[in-house]
mmCIF file of the N, C-alpha and C atoms, coordinates in Angstrom:
data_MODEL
# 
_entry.id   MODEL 
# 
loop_
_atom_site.group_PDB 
_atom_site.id 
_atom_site.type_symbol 
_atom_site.label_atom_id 
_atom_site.label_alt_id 
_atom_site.label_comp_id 
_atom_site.label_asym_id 
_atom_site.label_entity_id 
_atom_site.label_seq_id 
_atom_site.pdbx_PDB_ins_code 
_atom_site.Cartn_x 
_atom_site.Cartn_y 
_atom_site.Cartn_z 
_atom_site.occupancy 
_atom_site.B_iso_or_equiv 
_atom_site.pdbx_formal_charge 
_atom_site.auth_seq_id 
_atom_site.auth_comp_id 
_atom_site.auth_asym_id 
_atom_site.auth_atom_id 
_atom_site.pdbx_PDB_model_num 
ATOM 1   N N  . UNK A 1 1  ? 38.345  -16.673 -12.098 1.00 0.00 ? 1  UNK A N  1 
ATOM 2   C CA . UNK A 1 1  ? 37.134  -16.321 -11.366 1.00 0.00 ? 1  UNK A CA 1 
ATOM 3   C C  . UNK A 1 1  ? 37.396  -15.145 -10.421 1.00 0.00 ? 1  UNK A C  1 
ATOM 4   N N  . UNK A 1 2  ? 38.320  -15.211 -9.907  1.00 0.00 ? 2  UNK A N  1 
ATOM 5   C CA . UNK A 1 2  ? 38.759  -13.830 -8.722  1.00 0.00 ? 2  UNK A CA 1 
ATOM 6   C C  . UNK A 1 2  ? 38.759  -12.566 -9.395  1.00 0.00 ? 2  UNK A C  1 
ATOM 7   N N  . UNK A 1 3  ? 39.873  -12.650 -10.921 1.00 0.00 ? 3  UNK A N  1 
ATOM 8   C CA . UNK A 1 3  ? 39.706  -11.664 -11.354 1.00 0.00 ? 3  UNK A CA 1 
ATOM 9   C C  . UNK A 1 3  ? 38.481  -11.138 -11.947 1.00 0.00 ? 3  UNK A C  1 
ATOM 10  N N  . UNK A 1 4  ? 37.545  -11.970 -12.330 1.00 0.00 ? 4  UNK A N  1 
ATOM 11  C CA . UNK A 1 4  ? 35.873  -11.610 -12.968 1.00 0.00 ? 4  UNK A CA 1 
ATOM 12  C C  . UNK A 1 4  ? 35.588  -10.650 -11.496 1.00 0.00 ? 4  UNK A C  1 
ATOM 13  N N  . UNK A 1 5  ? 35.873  -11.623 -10.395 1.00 0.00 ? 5  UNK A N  1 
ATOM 14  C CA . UNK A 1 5  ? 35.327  -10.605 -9.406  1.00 0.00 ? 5  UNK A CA 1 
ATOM 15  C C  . UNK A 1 5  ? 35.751  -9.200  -8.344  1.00 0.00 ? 5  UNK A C  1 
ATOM 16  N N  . UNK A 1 6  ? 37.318  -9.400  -8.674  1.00 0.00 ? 6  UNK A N  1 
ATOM 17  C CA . UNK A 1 6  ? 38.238  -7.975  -8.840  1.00 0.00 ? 6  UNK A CA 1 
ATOM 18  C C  . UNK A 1 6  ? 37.423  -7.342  -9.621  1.00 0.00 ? 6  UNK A C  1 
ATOM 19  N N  . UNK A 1 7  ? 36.910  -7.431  -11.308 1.00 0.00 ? 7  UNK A N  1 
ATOM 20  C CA . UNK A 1 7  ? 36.855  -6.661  -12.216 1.00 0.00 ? 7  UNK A CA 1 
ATOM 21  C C  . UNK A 1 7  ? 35.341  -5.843  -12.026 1.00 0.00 ? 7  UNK A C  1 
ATOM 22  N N  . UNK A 1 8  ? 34.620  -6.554  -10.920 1.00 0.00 ? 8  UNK A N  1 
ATOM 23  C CA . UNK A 1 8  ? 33.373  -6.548  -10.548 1.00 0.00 ? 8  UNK A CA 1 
ATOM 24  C C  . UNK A 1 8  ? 33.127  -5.310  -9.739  1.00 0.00 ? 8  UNK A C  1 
ATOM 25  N N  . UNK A 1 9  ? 33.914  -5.406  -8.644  1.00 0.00 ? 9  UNK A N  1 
ATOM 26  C CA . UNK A 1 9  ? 34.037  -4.971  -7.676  1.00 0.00 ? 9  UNK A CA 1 
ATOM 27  C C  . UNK A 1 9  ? 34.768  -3.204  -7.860  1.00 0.00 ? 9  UNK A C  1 
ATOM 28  N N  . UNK A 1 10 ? 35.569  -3.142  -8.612  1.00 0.00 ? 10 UNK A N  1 
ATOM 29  C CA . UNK A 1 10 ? 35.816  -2.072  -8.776  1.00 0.00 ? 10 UNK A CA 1 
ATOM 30  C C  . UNK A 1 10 ? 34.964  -1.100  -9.989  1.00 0.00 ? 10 UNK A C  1 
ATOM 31  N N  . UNK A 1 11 ? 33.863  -2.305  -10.276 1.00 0.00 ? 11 UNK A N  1 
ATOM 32  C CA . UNK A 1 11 ? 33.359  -0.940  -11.151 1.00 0.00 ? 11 UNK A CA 1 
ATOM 33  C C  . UNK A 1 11 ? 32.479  -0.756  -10.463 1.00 0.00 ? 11 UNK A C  1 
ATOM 34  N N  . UNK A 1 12 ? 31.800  -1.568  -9.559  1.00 0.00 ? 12 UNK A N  1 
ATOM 35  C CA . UNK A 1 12 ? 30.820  -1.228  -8.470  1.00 0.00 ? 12 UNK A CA 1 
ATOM 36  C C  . UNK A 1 12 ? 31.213  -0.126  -7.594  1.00 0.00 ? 12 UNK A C  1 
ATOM 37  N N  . UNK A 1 13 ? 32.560  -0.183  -7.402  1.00 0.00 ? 13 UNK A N  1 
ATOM 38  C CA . UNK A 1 13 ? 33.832  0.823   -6.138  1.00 0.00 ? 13 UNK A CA 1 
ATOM 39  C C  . UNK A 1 13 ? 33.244  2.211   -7.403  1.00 0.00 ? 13 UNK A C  1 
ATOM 40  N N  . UNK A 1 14 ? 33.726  2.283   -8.517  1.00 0.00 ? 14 UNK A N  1 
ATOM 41  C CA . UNK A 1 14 ? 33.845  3.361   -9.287  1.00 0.00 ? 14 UNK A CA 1 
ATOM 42  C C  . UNK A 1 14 ? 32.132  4.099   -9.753  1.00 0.00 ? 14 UNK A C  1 
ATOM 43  N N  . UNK A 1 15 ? 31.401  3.453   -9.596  1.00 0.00 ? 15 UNK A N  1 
ATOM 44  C CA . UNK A 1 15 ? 29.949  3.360   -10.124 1.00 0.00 ? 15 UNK A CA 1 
ATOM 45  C C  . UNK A 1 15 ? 29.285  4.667   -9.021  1.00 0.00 ? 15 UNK A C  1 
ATOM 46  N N  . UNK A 1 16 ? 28.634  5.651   -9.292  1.00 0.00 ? 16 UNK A N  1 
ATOM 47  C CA . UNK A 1 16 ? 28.473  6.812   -8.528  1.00 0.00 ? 16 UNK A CA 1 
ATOM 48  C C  . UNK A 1 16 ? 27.020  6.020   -7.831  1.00 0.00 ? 16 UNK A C  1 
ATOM 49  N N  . UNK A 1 17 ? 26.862  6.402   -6.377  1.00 0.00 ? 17 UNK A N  1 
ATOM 50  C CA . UNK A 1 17 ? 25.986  5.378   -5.420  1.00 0.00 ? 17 UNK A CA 1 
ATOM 51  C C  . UNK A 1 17 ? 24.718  6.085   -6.092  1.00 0.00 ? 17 UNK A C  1 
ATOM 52  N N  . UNK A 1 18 ? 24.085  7.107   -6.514  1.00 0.00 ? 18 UNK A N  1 
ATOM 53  C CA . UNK A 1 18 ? 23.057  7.265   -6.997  1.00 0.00 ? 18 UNK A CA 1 
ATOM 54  C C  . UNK A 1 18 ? 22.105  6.268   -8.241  1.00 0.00 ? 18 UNK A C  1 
ATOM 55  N N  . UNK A 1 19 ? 23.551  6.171   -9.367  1.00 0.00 ? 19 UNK A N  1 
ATOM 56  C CA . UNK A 1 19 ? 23.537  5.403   -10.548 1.00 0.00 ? 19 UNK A CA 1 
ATOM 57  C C  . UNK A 1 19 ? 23.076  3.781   -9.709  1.00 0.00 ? 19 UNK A C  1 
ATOM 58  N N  . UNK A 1 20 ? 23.986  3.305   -8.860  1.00 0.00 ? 20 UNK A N  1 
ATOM 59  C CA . UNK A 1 20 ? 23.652  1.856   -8.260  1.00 0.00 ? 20 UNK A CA 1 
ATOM 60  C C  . UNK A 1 20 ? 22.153  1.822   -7.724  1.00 0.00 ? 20 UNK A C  1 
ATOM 61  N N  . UNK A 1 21 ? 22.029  2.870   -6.871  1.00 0.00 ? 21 UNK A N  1 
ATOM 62  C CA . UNK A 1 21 ? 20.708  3.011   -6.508  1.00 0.00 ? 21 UNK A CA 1 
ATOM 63  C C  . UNK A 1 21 ? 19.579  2.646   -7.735  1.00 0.00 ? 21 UNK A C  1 
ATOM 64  N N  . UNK A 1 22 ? 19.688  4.008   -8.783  1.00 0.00 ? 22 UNK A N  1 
ATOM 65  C CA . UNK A 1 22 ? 18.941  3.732   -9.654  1.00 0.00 ? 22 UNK A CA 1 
ATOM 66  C C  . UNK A 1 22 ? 18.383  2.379   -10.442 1.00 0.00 ? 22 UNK A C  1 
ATOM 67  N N  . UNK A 1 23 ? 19.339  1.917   -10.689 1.00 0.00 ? 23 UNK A N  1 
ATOM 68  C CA . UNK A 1 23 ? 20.115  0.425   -11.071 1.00 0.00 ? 23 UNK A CA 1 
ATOM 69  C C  . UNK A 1 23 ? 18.908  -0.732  -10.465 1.00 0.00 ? 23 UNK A C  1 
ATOM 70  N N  . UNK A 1 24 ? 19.315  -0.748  -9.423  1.00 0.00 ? 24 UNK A N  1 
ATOM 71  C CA . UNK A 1 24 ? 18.616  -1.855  -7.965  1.00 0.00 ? 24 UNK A CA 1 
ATOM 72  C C  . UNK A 1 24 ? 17.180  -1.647  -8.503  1.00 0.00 ? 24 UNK A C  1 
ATOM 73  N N  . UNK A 1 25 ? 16.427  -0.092  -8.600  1.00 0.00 ? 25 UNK A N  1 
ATOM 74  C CA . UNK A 1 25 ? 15.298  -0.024  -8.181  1.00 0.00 ? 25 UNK A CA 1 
ATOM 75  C C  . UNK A 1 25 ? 14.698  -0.721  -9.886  1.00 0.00 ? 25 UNK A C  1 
ATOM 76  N N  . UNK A 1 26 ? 15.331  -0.822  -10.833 1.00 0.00 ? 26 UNK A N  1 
ATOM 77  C CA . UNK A 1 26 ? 15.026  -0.619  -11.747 1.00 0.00 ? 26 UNK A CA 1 
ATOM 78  C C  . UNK A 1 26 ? 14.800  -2.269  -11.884 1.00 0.00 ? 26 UNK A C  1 
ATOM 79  N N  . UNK A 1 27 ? 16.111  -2.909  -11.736 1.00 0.00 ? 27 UNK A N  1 
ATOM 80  C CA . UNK A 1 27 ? 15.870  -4.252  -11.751 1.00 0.00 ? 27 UNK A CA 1 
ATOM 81  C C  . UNK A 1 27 ? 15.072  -4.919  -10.528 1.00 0.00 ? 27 UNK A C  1 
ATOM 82  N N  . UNK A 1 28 ? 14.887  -4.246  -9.592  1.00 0.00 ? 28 UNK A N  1 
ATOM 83  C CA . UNK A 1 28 ? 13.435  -5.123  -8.664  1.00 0.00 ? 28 UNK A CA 1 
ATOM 84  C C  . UNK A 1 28 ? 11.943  -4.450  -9.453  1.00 0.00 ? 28 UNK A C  1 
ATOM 85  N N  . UNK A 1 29 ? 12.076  -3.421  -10.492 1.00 0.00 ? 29 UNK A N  1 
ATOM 86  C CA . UNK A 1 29 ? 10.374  -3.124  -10.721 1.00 0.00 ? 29 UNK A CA 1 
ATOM 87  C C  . UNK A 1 29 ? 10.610  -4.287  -11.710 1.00 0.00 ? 29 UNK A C  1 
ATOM 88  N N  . UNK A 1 30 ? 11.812  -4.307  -12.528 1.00 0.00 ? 30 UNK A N  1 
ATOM 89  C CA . UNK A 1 30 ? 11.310  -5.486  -13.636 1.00 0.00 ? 30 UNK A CA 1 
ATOM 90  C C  . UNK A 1 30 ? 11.188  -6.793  -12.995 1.00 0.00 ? 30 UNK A C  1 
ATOM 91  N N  . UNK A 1 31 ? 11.587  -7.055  -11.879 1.00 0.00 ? 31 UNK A N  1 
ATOM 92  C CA . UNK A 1 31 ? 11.627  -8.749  -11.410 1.00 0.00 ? 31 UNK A CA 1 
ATOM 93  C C  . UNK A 1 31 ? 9.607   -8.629  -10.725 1.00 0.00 ? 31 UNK A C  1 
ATOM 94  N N  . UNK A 1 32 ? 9.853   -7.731  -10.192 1.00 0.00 ? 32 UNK A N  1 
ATOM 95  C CA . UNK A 1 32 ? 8.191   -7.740  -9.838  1.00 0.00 ? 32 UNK A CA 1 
ATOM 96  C C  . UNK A 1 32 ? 7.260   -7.990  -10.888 1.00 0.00 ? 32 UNK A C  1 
ATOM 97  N N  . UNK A 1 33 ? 7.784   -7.282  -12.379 1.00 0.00 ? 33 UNK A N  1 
ATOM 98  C CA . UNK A 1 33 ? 6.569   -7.607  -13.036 1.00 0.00 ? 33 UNK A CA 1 
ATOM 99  C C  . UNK A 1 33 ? 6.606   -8.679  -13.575 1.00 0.00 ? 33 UNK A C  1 
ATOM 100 N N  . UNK A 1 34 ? 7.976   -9.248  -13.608 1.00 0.00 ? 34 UNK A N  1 
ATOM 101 C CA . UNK A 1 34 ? 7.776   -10.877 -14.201 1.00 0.00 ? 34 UNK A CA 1 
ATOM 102 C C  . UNK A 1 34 ? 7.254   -11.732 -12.966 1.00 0.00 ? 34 UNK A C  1 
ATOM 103 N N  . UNK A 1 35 ? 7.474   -11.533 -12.120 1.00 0.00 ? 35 UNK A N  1 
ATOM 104 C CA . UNK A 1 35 ? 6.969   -12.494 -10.986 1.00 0.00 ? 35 UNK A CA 1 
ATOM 105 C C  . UNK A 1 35 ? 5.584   -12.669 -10.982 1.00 0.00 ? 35 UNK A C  1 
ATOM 106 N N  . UNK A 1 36 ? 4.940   -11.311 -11.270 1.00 0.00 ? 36 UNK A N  1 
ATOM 107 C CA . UNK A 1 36 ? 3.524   -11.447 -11.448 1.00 0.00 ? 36 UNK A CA 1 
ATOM 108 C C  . UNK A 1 36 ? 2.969   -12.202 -12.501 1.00 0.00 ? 36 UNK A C  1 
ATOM 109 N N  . UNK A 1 37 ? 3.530   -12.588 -13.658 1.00 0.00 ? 37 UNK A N  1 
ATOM 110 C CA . UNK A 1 37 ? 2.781   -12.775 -14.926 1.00 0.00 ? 37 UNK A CA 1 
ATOM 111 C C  . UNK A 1 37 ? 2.858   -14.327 -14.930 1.00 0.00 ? 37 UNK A C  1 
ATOM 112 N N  . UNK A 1 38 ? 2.047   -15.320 -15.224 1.00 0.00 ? 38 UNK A N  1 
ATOM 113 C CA . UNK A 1 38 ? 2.804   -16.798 -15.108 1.00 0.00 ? 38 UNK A CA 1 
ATOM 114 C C  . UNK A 1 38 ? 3.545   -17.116 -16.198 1.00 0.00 ? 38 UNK A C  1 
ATOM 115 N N  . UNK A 1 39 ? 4.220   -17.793 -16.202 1.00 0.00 ? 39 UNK A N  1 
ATOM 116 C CA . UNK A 1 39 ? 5.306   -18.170 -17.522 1.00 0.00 ? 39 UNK A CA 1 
ATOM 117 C C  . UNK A 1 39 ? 4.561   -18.759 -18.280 1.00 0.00 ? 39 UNK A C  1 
ATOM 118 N N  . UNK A 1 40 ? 4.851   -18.731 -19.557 1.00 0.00 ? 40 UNK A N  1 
ATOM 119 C CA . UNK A 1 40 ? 4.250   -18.806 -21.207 1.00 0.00 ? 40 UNK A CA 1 
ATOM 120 C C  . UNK A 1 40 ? 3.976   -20.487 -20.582 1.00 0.00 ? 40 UNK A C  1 
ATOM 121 N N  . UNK A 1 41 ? 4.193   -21.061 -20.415 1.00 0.00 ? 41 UNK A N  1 
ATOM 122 C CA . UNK A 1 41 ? 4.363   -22.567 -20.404 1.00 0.00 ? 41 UNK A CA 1 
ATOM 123 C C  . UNK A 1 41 ? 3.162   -23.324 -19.854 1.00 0.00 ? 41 UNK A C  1 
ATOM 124 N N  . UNK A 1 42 ? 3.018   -22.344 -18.199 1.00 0.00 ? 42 UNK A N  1 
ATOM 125 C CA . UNK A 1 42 ? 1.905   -22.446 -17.597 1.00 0.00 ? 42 UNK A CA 1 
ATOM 126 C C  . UNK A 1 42 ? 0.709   -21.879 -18.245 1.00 0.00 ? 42 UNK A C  1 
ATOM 127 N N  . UNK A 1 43 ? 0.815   -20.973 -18.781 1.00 0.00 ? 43 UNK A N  1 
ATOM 128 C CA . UNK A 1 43 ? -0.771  -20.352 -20.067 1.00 0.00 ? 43 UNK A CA 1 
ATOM 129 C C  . UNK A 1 43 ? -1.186  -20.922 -20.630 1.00 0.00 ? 43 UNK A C  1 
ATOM 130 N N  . UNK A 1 44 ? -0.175  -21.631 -20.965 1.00 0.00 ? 44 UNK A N  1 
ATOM 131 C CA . UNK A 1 44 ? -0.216  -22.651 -22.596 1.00 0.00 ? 44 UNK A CA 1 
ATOM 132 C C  . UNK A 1 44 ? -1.016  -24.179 -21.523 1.00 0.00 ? 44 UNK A C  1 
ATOM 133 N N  . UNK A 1 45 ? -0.348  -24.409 -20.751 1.00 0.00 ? 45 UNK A N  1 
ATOM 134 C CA . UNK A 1 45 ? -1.112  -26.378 -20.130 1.00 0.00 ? 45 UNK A CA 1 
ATOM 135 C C  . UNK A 1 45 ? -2.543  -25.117 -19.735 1.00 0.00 ? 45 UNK A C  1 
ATOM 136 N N  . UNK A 1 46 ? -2.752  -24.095 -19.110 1.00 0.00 ? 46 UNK A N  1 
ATOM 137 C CA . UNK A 1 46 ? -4.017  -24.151 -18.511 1.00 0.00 ? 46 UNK A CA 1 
ATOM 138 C C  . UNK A 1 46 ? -5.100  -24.070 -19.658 1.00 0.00 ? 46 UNK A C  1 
ATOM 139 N N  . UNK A 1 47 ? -4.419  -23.280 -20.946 1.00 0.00 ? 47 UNK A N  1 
ATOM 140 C CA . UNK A 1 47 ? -5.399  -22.960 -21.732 1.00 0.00 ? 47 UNK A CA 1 
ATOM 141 C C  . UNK A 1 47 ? -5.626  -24.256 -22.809 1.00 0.00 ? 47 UNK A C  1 
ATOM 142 N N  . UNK A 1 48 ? -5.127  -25.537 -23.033 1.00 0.00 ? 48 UNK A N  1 
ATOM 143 C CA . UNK A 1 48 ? -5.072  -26.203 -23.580 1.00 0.00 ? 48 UNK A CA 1 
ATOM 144 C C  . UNK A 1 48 ? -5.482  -27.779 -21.949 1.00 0.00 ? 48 UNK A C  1 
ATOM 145 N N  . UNK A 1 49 ? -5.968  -27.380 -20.990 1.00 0.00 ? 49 UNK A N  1 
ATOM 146 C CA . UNK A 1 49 ? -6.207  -28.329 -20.203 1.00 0.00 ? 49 UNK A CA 1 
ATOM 147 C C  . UNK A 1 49 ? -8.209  -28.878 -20.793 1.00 0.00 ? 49 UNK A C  1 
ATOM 148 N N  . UNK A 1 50 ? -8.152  -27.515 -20.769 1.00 0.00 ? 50 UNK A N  1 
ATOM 149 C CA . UNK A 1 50 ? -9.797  -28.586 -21.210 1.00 0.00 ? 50 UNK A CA 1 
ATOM 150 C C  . UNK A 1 50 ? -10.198 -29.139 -22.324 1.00 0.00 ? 50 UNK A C  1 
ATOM 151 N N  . UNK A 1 51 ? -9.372  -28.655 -23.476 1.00 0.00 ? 51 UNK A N  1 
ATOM 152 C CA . UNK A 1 51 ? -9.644  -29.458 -24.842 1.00 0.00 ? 51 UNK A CA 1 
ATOM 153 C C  . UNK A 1 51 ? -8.863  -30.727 -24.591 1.00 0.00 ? 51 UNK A C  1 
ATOM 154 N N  . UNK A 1 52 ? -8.063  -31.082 -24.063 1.00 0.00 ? 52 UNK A N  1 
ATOM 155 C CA . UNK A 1 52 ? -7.552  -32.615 -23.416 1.00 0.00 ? 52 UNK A CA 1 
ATOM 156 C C  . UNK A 1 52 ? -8.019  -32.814 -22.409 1.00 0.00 ? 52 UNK A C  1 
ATOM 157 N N  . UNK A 1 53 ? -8.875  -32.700 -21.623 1.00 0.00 ? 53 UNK A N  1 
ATOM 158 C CA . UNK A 1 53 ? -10.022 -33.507 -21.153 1.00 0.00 ? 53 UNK A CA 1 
ATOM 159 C C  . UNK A 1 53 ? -10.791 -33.831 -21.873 1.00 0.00 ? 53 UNK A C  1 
ATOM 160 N N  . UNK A 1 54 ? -11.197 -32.733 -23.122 1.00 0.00 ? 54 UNK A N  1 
ATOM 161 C CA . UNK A 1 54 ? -12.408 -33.389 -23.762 1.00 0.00 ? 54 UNK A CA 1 
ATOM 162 C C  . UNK A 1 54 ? -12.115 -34.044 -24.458 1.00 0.00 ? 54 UNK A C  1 
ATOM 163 N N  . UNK A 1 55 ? -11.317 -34.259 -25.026 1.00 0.00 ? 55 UNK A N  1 
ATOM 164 C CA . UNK A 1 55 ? -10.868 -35.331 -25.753 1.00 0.00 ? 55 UNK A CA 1 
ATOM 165 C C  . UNK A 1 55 ? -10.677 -36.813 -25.383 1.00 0.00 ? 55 UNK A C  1 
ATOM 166 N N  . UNK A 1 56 ? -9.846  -36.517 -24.558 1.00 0.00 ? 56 UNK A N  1 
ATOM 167 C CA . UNK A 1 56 ? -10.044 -38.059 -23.549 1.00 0.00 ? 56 UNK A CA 1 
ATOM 168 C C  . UNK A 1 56 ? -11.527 -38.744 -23.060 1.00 0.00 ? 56 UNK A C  1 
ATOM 169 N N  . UNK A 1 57 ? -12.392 -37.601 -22.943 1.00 0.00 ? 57 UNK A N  1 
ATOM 170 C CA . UNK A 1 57 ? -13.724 -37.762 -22.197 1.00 0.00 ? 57 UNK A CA 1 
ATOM 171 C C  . UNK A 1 57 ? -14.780 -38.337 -23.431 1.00 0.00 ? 57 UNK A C  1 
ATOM 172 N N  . UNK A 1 58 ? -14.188 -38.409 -24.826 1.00 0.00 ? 58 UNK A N  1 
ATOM 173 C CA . UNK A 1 58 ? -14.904 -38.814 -26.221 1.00 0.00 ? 58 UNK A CA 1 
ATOM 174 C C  . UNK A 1 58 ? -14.783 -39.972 -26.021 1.00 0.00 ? 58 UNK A C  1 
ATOM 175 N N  . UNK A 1 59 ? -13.527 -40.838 -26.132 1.00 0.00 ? 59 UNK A N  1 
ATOM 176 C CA . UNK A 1 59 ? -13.462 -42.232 -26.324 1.00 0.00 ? 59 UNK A CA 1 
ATOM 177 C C  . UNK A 1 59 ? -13.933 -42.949 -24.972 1.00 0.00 ? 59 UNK A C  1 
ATOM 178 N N  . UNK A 1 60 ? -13.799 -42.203 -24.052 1.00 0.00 ? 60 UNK A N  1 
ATOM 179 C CA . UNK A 1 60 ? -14.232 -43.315 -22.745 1.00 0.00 ? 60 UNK A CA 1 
ATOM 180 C C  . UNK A 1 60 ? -15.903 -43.355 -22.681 1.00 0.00 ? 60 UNK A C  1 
ATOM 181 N N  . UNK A 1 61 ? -16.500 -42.403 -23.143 1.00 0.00 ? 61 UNK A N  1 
ATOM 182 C CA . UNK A 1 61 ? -17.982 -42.022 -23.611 1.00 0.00 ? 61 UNK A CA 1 
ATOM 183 C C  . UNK A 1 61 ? -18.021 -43.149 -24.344 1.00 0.00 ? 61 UNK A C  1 
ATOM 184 N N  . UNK A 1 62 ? -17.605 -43.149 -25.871 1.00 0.00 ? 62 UNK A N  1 
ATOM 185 C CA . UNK A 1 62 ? -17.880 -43.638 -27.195 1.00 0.00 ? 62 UNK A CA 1 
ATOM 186 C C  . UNK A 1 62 ? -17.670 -45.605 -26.532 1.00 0.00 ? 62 UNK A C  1 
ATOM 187 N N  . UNK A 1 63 ? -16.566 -45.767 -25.362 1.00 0.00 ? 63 UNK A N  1 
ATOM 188 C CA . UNK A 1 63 ? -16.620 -47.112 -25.229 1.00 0.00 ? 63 UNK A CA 1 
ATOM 189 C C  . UNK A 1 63 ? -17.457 -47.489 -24.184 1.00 0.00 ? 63 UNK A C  1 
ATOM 190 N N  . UNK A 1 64 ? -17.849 -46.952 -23.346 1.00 0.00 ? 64 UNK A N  1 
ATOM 191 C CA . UNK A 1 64 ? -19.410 -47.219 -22.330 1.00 0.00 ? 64 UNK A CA 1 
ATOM 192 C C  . UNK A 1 64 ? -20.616 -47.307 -23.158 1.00 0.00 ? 64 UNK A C  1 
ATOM 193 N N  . UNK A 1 65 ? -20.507 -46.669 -24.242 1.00 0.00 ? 65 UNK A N  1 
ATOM 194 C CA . UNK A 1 65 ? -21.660 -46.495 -24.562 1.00 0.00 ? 65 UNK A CA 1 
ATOM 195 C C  . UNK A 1 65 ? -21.727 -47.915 -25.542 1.00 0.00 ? 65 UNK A C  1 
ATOM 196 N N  . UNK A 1 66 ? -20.825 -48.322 -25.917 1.00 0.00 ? 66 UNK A N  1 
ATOM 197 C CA . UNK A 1 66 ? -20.782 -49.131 -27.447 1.00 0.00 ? 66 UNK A CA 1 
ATOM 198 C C  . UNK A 1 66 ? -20.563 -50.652 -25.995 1.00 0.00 ? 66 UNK A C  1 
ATOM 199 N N  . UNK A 1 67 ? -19.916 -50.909 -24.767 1.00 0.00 ? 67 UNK A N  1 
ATOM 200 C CA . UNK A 1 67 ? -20.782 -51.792 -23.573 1.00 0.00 ? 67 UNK A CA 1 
ATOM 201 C C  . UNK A 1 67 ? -21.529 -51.904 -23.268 1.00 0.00 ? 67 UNK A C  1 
ATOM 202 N N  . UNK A 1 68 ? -22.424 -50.890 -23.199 1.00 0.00 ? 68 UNK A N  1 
ATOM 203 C CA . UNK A 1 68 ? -24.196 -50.816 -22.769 1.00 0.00 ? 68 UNK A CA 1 
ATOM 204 C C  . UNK A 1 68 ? -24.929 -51.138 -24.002 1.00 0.00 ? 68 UNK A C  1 
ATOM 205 N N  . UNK A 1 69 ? -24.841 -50.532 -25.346 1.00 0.00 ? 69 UNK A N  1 
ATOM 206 C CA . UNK A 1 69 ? -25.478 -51.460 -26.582 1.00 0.00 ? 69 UNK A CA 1 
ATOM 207 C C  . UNK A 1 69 ? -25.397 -52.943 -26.461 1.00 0.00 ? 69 UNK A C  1 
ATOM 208 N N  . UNK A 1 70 ? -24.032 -53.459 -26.075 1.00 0.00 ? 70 UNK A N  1 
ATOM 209 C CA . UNK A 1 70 ? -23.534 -54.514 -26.137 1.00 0.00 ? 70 UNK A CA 1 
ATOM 210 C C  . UNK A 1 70 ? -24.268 -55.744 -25.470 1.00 0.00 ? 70 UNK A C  1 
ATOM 211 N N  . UNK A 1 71 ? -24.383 -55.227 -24.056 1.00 0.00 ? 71 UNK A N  1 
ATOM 212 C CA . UNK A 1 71 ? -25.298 -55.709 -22.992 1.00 0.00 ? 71 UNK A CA 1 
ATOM 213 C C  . UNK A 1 71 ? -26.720 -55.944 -23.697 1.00 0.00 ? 71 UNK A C  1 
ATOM 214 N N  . UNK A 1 72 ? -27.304 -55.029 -23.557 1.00 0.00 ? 72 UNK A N  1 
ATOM 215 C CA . UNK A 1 72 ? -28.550 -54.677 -24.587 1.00 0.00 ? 72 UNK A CA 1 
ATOM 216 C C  . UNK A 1 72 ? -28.999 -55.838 -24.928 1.00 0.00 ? 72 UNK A C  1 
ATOM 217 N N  . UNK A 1 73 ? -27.994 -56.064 -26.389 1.00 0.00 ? 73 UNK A N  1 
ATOM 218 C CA . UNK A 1 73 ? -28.170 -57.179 -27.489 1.00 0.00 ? 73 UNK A CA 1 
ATOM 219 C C  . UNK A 1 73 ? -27.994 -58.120 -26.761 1.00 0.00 ? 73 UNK A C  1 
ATOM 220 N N  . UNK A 1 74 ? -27.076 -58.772 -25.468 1.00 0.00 ? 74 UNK A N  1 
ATOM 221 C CA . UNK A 1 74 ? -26.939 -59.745 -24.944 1.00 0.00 ? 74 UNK A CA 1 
ATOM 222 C C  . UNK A 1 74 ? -25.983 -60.589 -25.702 1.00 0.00 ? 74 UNK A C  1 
ATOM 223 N N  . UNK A 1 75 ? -24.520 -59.706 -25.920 1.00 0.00 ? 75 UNK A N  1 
ATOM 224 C CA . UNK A 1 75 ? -23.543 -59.941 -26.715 1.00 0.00 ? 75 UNK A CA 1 
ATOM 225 C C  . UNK A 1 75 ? -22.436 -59.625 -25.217 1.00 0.00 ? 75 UNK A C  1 
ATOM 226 N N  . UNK A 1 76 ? -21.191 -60.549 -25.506 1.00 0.00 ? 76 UNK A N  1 
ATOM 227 C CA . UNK A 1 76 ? -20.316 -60.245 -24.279 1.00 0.00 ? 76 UNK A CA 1 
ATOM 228 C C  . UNK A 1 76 ? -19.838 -58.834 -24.679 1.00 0.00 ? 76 UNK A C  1 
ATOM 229 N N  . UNK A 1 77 ? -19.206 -58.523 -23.455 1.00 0.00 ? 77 UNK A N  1 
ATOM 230 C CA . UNK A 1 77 ? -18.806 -56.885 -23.903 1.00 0.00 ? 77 UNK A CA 1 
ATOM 231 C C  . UNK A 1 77 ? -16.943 -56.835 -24.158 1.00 0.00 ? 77 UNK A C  1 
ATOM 232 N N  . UNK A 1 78 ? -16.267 -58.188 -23.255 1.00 0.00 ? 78 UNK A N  1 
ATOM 233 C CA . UNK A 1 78 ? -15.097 -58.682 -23.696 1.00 0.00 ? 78 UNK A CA 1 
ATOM 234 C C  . UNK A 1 78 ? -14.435 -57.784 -22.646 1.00 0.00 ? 78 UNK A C  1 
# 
């Protein structure tokens, strides 16, 4: 591990300060633009959140409704 960071250190020592500069600015524009974008993961639950509500929102429909017939007829609903 020391030497990974000997080996580090001197190419940073050897690296002309303009090039490092360049370097820095380059990897904070790319971290900015990922920071901005939400991760694939989060796109995916928001854009798939309302077809699983509606889905869920079918059967709890389909079984109120098939209790209230139930009632109706004056059949237990169980």
């Amino acid at each position: 591990m020391a030497a990974v960071q000997r080996g580090l250190g001197q190419q940073v020592g050897r690296a002309p300060h303009a090039e490092l500069l360049a370097r820095i600015n380059e990897l904070t524009a790319a971290h900015q633009e990922l920071a901005g974008k939400p991760a694939p993961s989060e796109a995916d639950r928001d854009r798939l959140q309302f077809p699983l509500t509606e889905a869920q929102d079918d059967p709890i429909s389909a079984r109120l409704a098939l209790r209230n017939m139930m009632r109706r007829q004056g059949r237990p609903s169980g």
